[in-house]
C-alpha positions as CSV (number, residue, x, y, z in Angstrom):
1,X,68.2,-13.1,77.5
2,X,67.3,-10.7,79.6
3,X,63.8,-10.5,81.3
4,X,61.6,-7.3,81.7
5,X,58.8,-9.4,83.2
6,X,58.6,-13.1,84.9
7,X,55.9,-15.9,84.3
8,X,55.9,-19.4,82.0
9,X,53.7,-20.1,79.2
10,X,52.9,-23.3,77.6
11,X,52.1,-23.5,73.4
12,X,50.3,-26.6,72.7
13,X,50.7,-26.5,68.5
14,X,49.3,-29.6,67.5
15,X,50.0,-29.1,63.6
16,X,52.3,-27.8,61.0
17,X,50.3,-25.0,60.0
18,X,49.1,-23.8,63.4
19,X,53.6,-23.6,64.2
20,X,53.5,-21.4,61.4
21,X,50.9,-18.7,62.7
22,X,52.1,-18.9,66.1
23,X,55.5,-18.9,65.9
24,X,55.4,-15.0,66.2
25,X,53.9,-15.1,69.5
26,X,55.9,-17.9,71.2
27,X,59.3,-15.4,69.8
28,X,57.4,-12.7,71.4
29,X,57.2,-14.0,74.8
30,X,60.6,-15.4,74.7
31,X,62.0,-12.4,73.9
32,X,60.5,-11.0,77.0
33,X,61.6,-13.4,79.1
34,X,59.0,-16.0,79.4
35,X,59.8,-19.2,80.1
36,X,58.3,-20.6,77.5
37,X,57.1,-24.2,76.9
38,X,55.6,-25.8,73.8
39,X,54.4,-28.9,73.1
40,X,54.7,-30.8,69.8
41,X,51.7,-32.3,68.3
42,X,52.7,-34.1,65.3
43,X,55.7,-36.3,64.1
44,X,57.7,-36.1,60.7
45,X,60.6,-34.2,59.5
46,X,58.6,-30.8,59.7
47,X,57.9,-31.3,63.3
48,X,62.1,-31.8,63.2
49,X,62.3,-28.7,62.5
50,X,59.8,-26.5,64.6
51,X,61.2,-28.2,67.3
52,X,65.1,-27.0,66.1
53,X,63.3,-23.7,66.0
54,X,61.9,-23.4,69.3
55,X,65.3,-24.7,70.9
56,X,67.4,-22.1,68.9
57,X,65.1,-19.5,70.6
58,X,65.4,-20.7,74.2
59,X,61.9,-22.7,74.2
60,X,61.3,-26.1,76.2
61,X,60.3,-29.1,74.1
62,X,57.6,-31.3,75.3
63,X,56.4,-34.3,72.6
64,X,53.1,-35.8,72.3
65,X,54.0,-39.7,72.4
66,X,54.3,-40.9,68.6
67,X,51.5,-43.3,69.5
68,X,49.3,-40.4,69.8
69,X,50.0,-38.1,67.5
């Protein structure tokens, strides 16, 4: 991917519905070039698959410890 600009950004998305409303954003800065990190707030098979997601689009997955979420 090429990058027009440098810099990281961190996502925190601590729930299902909050993924889907900022999954724009995090492809957005990706696409620039960001490195882009996002943490996942929740556990289930949902939170399976955001995190697939963000992988496929270059992201780095961070996990809030199943004890706490």
């Amino acid at each position: 991917m090429q990058a027009d600009r440098q810099g990281i950004v961190l996502f925190v998305v601590s729930i299902l519905n909050y993924h889907r409303e900022v999954e724009p954003v995090i492809a957005y800065f990706r696409k620039r070039g960001y490195a882009t990190h996002v943490l996942i707030g929740w556990v289930g098979a949902d939170a399976d698959r955001a995190i697939e997601h963000y992988l496929s689009l270059g992201c780095q997955i961070h996990r809030v410890p199943d004890s706490h979420a």
